[in-house]
C-alpha positions, 0 to 999 in steps of 0.5 A: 740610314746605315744601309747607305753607308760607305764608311771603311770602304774603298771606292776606284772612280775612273775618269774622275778628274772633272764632270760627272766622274768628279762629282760620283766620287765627292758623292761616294766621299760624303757617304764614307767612301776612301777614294780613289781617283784615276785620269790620264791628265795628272795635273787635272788630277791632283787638282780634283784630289786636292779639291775634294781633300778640301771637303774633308774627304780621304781621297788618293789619285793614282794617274794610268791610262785605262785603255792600256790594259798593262797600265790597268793591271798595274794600276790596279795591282798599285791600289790593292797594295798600297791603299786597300782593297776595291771594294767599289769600281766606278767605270766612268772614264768616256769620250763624245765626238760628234760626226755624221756617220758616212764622214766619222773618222777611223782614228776617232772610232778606235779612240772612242770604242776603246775609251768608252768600252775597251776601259770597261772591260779592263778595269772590270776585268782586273778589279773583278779578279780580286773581289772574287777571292773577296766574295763581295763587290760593288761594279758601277758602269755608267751607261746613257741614255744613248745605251737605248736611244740614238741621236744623229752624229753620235753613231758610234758613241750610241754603239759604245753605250749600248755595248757596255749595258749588255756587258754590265748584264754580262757581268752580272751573270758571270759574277753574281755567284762569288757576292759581287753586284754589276750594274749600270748608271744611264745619265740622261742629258747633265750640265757638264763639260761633255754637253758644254756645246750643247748646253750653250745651244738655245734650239738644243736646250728648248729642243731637250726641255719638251723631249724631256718630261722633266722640262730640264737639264739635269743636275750632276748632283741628281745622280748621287742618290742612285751612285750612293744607292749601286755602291752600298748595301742597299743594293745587295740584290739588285744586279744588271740593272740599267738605273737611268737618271733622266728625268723620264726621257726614256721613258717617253716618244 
């Protein structure tokens, strides 16, 4: 399965310190990948490198802010110069809050458009131009389910999600000509830290058990195929395309 392997390659997982972050890259490791980890928290951080150095992966942690678009610049300048070229981005760093909309709070939207979509465009941004002079590259940004579907207290969350799916497409069509592919990782509903209050829920549970033609929540471990699949050779034509994991939930009314 050559097609699939990610040996000598180097993978920039944002927002990786826990969740699915985490689990992407333990993913992107065991396929071959030298990784690189990014949080803001570099404690949790050094506690996730340490964890999947503990696997046998080859794996750095370099912590900056990617809302910050000096620090992204750095941070990015940092990797290429001390590690190795990007040849996967990730973009997974993200935030939920839960509100009715009437009552959502301004510093609450600020924050959350500029972790979700701001980071996007950022990090997008500075790796995009360094694989350009490459001619090659692989840019993962993860969607939702909320990218298509809505849900009530999470107006913004859905504008968020929704944004970065039209800007994964925007990135494909600008980027496409130098040999890079954009595309996008739409999780479904996941047993992670983010959904913890939700997964705790038994009315939300069975509410998501008959929604979804699965019957389940999903497992972290079930986006490793797709994320192994975006990141490698095997999808060298497939580009600004949306791959939702989600058991069928979009699939369905």
């Amino acid at each position: 399965m050559k097609i699939f392997d990610l040996t000598g390659r180097t993978a920039f997982i944002t927002g990786s310190s826990k969740g699915i972050g985490l689990s992407l890259a333990a993913a992107l490791g065991a396929a071959g990948a030298t990784l690189v980890l990014n949080a803001r928290d570099a404690a949790r951080l050094e506690l996730a490198r340490q964890d999947l150095q503990g696997r046998g992966l080859k794996v750095h942690a370099l912590p900056f802010d990617v809302t910050d678009a000096n620090a992204v610049e750095a941070g990015v300048a940092q990797i290429e110069s001390t590690i190795g070229a990007i040849d996967i981005l990730v973009n997974n760093a993200g935030m939920q809050h839960r509100s009715p909309f009437a009552q959502f709070p301004l510093d609450v939207w600020r924050k959350l458009t500029a972790t979700n979509l701001d980071s996007v465009f950022f990090v997008g941004r500075a790796v995009a131009q360094r694989m350009i002079e490459r001619g090659r590259g692989k840019i993962i940004n993860i969607c939702s389910v909320q990218s298509e579907l809505g849900r009530p207290g999470i107006a913004p969350y859905a504008a968020t999600k929704g944004a970065v799916k039209m800007l994964t497409k925007g990135m494909a069509i600008d980027l496409g000509k130098h040999g890079i592919q954009v595309n996008g990782l739409g999780p479904g509903y996941f047993k992670t830290e983010l959904n913890q209050a939700l997964v705790d829920d038994p009315a939300f549970s069975t509410w998501l058990a008959g929604r979804t033609p699965a019957g389940r929540w999903g497992s972290v471990e079930e986006l490793h195929g797709a994320a192994i699949f975006l990141a490698s050779d095997a999808s060298s034509f497939v580009s600004g395309h949306i791959l939702y994991v989600d058991g069928g939930i979009t699939a369905s009314l």
